[in-house]
ROGU-332595 format. One line per field, with one value per residue (C-alpha): residue number from 1; x, y, z; residue in three letters. Coordinates in steps of 0.001 Angstrom, whole numbers, plus 500000, padded with zeros to 6 digits. Example, Ala and Ser with C-alpha at 12.3 -4.5 7.8 and 13.67 -1.06 7.14 Angstrom:
num <- c(1, 2) $
x <- c(512300, 513670) $
y <- c(495500, 498940) $
z <- c(507800, 507140) $
residu <- c(ALA, SER) $
***
This chain:
num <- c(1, 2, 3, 4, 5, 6, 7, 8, 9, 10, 11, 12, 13, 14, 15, 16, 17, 18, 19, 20, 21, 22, 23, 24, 25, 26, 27, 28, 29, 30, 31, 32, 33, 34, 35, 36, 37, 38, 39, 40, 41, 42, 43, 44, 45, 46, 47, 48, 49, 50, 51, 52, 53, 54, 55, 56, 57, 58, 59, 60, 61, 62, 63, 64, 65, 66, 67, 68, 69, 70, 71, 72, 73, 74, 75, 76, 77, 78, 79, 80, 81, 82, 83, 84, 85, 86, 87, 88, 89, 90, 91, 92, 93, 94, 95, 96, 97, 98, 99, 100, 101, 102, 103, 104, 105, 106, 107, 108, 109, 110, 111, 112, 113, 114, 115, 116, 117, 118, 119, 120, 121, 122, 123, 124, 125, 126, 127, 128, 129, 130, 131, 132, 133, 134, 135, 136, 137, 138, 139, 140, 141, 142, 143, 144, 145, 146, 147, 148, 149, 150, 151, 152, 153, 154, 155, 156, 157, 158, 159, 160, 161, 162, 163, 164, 165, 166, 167, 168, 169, 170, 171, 172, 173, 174, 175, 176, 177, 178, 179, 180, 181, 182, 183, 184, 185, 186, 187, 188, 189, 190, 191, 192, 193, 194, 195, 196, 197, 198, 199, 200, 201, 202, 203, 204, 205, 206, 207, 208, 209, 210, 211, 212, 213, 214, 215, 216, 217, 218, 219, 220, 221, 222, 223, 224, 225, 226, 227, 228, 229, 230, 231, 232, 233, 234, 235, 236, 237, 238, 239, 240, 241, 242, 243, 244, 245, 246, 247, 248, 249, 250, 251, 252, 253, 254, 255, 256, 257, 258, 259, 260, 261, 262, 263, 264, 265, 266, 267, 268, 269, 270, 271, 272, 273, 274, 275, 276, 277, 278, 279, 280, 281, 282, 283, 284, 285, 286, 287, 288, 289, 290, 291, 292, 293, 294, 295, 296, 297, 298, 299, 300, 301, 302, 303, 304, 305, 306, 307, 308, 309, 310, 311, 312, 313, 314, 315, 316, 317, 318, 319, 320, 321, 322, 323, 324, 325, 326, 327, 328, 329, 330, 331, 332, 333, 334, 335, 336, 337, 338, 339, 340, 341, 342, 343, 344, 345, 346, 347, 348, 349, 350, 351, 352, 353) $
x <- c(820647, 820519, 818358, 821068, 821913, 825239, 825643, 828573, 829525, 830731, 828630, 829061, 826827, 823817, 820326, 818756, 815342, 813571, 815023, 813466, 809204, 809908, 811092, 813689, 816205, 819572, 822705, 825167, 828752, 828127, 824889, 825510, 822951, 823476, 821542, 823717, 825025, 828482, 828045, 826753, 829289, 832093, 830711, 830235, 833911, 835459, 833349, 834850, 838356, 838168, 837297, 833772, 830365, 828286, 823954, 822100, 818669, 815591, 812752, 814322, 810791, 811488, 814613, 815414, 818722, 819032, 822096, 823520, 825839, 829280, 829929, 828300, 824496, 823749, 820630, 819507, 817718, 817956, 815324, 813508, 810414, 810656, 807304, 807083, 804344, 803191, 799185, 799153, 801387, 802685, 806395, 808009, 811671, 811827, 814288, 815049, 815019, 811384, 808796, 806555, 803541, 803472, 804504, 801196, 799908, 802061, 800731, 796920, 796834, 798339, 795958, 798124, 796266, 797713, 799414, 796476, 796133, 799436, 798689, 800431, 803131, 805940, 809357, 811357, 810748, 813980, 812939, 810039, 811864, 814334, 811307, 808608, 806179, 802512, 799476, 795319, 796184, 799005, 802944, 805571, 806528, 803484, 803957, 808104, 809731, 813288, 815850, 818934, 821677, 824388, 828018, 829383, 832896, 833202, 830868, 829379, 825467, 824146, 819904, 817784, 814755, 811921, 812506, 815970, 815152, 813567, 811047, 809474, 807252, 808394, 812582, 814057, 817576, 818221, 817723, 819926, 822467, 822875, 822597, 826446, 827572, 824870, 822015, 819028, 818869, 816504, 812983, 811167, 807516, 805189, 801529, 798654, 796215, 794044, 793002, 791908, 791019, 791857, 789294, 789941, 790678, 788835, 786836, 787648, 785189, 782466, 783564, 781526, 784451, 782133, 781950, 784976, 787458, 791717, 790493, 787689, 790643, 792818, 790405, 789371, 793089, 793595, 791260, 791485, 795491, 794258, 791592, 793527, 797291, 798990, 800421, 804238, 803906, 802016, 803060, 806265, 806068, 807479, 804199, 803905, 806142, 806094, 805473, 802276, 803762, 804003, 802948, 802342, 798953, 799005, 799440, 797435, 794482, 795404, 794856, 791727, 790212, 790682, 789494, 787338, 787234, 791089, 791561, 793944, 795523, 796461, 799482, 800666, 802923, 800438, 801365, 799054, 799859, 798119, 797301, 799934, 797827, 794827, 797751, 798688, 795037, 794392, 797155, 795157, 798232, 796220, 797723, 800158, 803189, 806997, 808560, 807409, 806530, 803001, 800936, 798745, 795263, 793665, 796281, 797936, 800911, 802144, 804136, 804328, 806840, 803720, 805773, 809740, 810320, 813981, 815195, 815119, 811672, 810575, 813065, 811710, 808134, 809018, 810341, 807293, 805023, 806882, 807319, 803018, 802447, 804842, 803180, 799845, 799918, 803714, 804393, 807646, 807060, 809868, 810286, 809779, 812169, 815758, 817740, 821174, 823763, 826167, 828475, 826149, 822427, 822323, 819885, 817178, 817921, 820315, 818485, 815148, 816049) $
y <- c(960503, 963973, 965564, 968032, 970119, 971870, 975420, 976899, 980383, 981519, 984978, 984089, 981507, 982226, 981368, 978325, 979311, 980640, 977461, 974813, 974078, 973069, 976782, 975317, 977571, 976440, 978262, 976915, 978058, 978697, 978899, 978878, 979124, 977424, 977724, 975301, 971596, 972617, 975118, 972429, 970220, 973077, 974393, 970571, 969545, 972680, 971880, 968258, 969607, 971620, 968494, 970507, 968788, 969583, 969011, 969844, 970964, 971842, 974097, 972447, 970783, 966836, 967771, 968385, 969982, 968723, 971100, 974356, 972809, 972607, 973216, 974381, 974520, 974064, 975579, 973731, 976423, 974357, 975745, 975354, 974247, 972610, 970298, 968147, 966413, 963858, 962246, 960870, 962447, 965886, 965208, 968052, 967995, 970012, 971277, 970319, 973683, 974238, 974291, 971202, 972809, 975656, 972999, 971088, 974610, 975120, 971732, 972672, 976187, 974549, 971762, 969372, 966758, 963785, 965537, 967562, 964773, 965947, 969473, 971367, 969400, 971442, 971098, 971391, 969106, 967386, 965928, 964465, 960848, 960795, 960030, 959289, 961741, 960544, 961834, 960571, 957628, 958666, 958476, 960156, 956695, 956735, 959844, 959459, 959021, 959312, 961337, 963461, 962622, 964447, 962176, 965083, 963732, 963629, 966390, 963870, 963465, 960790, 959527, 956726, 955908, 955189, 951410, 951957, 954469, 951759, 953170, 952076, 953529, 956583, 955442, 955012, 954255, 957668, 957057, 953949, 953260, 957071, 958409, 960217, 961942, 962565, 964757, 965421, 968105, 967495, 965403, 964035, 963353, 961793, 962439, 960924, 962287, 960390, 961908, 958774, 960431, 959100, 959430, 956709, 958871, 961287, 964235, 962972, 959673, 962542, 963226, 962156, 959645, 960344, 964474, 965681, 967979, 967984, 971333, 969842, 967081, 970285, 972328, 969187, 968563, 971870, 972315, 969080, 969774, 973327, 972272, 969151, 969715, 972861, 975761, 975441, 979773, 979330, 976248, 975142, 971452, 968691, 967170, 963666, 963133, 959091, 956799, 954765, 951728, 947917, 945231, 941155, 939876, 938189, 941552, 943429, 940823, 940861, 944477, 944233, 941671, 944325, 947300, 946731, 949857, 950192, 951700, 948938, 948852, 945728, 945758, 943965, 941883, 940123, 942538, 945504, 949445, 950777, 954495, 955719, 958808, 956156, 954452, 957774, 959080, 955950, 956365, 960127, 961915, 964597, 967869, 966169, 968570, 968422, 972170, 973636, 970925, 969537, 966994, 968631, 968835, 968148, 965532, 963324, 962253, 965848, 967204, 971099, 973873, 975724, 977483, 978261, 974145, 973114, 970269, 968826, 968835, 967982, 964578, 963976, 964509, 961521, 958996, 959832, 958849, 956154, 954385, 954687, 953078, 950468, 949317, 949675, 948177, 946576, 948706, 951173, 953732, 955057, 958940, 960390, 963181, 962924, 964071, 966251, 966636, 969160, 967330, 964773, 963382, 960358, 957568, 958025, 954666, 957074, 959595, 958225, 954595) $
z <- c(529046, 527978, 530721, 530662, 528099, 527694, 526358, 524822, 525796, 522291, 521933, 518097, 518124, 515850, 516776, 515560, 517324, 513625, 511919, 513321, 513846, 517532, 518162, 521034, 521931, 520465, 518291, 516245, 515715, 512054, 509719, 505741, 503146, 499334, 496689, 494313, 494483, 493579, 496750, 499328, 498656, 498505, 502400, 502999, 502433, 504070, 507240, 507551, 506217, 509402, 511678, 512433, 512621, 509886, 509335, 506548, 507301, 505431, 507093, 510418, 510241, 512150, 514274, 518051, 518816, 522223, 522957, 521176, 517744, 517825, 513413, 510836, 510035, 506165, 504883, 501781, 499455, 495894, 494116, 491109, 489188, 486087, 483973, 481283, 480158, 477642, 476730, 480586, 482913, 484651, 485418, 487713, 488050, 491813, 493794, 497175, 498577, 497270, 500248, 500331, 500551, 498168, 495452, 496403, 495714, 492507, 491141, 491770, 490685, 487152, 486926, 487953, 490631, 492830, 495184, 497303, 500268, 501255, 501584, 504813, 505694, 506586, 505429, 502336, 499155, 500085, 503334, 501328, 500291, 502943, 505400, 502425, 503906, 504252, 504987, 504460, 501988, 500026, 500900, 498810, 497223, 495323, 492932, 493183, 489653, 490836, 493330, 492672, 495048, 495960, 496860, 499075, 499133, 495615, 494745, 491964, 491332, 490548, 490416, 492501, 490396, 492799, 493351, 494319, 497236, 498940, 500436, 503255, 506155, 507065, 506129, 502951, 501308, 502827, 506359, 505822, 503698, 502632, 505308, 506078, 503182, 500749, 500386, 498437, 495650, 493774, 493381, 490017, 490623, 488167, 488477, 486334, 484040, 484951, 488623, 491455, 494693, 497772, 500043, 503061, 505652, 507518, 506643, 502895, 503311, 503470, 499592, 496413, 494717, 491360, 491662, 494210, 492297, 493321, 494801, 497710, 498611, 498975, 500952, 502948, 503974, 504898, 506806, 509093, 510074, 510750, 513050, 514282, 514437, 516387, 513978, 514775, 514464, 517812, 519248, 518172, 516576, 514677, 513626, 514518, 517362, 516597, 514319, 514173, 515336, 513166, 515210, 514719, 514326, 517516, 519707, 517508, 518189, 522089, 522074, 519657, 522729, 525725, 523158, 520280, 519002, 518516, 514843, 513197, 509496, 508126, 506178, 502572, 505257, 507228, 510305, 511541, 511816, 515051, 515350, 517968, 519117, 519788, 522289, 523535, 524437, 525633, 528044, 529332, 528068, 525849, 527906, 529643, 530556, 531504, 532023, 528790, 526417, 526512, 524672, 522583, 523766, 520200, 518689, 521023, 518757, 518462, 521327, 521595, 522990, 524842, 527127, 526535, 526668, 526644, 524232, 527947, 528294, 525175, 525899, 529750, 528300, 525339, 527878, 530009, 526760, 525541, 529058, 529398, 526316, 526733, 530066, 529293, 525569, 525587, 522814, 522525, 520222, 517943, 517077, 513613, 515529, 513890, 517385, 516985, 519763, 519645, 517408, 515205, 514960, 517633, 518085, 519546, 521775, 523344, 523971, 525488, 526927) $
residu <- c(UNK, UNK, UNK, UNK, UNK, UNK, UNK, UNK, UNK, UNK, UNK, UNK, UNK, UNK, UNK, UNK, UNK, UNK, UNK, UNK, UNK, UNK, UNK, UNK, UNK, UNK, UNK, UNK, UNK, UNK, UNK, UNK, UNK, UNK, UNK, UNK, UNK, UNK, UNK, UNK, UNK, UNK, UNK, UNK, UNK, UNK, UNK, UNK, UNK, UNK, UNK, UNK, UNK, UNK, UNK, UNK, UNK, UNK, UNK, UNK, UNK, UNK, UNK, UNK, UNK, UNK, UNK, UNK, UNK, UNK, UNK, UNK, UNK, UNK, UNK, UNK, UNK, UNK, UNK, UNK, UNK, UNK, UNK, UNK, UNK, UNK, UNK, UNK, UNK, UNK, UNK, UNK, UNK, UNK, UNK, UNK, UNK, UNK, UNK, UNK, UNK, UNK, UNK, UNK, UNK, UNK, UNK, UNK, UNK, UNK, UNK, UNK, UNK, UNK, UNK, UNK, UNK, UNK, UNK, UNK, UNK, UNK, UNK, UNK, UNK, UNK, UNK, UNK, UNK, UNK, UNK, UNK, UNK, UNK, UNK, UNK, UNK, UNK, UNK, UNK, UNK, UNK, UNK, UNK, UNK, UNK, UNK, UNK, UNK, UNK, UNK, UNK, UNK, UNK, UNK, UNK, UNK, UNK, UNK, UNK, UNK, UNK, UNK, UNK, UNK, UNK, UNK, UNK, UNK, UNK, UNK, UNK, UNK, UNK, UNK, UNK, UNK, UNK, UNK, UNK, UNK, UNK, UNK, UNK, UNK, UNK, UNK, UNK, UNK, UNK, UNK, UNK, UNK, UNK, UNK, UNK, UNK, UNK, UNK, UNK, UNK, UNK, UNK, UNK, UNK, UNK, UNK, UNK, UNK, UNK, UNK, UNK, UNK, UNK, UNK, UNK, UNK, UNK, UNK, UNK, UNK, UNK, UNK, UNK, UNK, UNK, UNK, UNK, UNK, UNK, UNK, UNK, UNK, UNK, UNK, UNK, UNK, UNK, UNK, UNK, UNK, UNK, UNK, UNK, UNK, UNK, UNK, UNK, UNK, UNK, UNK, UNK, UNK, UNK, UNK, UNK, UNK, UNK, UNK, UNK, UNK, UNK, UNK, UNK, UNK, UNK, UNK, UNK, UNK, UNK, UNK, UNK, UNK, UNK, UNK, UNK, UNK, UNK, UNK, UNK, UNK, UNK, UNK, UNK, UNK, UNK, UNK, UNK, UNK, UNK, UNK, UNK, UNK, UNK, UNK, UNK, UNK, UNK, UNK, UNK, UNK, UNK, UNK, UNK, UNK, UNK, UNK, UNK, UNK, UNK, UNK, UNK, UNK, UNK, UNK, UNK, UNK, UNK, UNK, UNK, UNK, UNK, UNK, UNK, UNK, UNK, UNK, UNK, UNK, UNK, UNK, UNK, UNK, UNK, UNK, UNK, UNK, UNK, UNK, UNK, UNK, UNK, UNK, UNK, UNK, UNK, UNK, UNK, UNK, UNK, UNK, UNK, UNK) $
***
């Protein structure tokens, strides 16, 4: 369990706090920035050459330090636009340092549409396959042409087309397989010509299919996280907290029985993806609070630092909403949250079980 949290007493530590969404309090013995592949994996190798943990981090957007970190903090700040294009399709070559959501912006203000339903997710292109980000219809996967790795022991680079990330809901070859001793530095993304909105999910089923423009979808987008998800400036956040949870037919239709109007999704496998802030509000959770962290009040699945929360908190409060769905629905729902100790990122089994 890691209810408590151990501090060390370094005063060179440097403050993680503006780093990460969830705005915990936590420090790290060292905090580089690069701004080249040959650079990460240069600050990469001298870390572990120096027996001292190491995590690369984005905009700090889906992480929890649960305690201050032991090593070395690497900021990845690859940048760089780059588009090609031939009778049917935009093809940006991006680099992982580049923010998510001012390359949805990027793409738009140069006429380039298919990436607007993911407008305002926070984070760092980068993070985008390693979790293949989704949002109102439309997961990274979908516009992905291929992914730059980086082989950090080697310091050789080498590209994944699309298939080979193996993408799946919110994991990937990256959350697997390379996992230790890789990272991200740069994206290709392929977008059509030929513009299909998607317009399944909320506010957007208002939309025209034959009239909207990339621009509505945009504005549309925009404004529902606005109005239904917590500014991490004001309330420090990770976004969704878990993942909508993947369940057999035969639970799903138990469930469907005792509450007809549960929102279900079936899935090309037969099973069926239930909406884990339905199970959460069901559970009367919406403003629940441990110390400082709180369900939010507006979107159940996001869990907020609302007033100086500890990574302790935040953890107590997750147990708490994991262990009320799991007896009222006899479903255990799994973090989105990558957790980091002060020496590695741990599993989340060890952390909230």
């Amino acid at each position: 369990m890691y209810d408590k949290i151990l501090f060390f007493m370094s005063t060179k530590l440097k403050s993680l706090d503006r780093l990460t969404t969830f705005r915990i309090h936590a420090k790290a013995k060292n905090i580089i920035t690069v701004t080249s592949s040959n650079t990460l994996a240069k600050e990469w190798r001298q870390a572990v050459d120096r027996k001292e943990p190491v995590v690369i981090l984005g905009e700090g957007s889906n992480v929890l330090f649960l305690e201050d970190f032991n090593g070395t903090i690497i900021l990845n700040r690859i940048k760089g636009i780059s588009v090609t294009e031939d009778s049917s399709t935009w093809k940006l070559h991006v680099g992982a340092g580049e923010k998510w959501h001012e390359l949805v912006q990027y793409s738009l203000a140069n006429g380039m549409s298919g990436l607007e339903n993911l407008a305002l997710i926070f984070g760092c292109v980068g993070s985008a396959p390693i979790q293949n980000i989704g949002a109102y219809g439309i997961e990274f996967a979908r516009v992905c042409e291929y992914v730059d790795v980086l082989n950090l022991h080697k310091n050789e680079q080498f590209r994944l087309t699309a298939d080979q990330c193996q993408f799946g809901y919110r994991e990937s070859i990256f959350t697997h397989d390379y996992r230790h001793g890789y990272a991200v530095v740069s994206v290709g993304i392929c977008l059509d010509k030929h513009w299909q909105p998607v317009l399944e999910y909320g506010d957007l089923k208002k939309l025209s299919l034959h009239n909207v423009t990339p621009k509505q979808v945009f504005d549309s987008v925009c404004h529902m996280r606005t109005t239904n998800l917590p500014n991490p400036w004001h309330h420090g956040n990770a976004g969704s907290f878990f993942k909508n949870p993947i369940v057999k037919t035969v639970l799903a239709s138990q469930i469907k029985e005792k509450y007809p109007e549960v929102p279900m999704y079936l899935q090309v496998s037969g099973d069926v993806k239930l909406a884990a802030a339905w199970l959460i509000e069901r559970c009367e959770l919406k403003g629940f609070q441990i110390g400082g962290a709180a369900v939010d009040k507006t979107h159940a699945l996001v869990l907020i630092n609302i007033d100086h929360a500890t990574s302790s908190d935040v953890v107590k409060l997750a147990r708490n909403v994991r262990t009320c769905v799991a007896r009222k629905f006899g479903i255990w729902l799994e973090p989105e949250v990558r957790f980091i100790s002060s020496v590695s990122e741990v599993n989340f089994i060890e952390v909230l079980e």
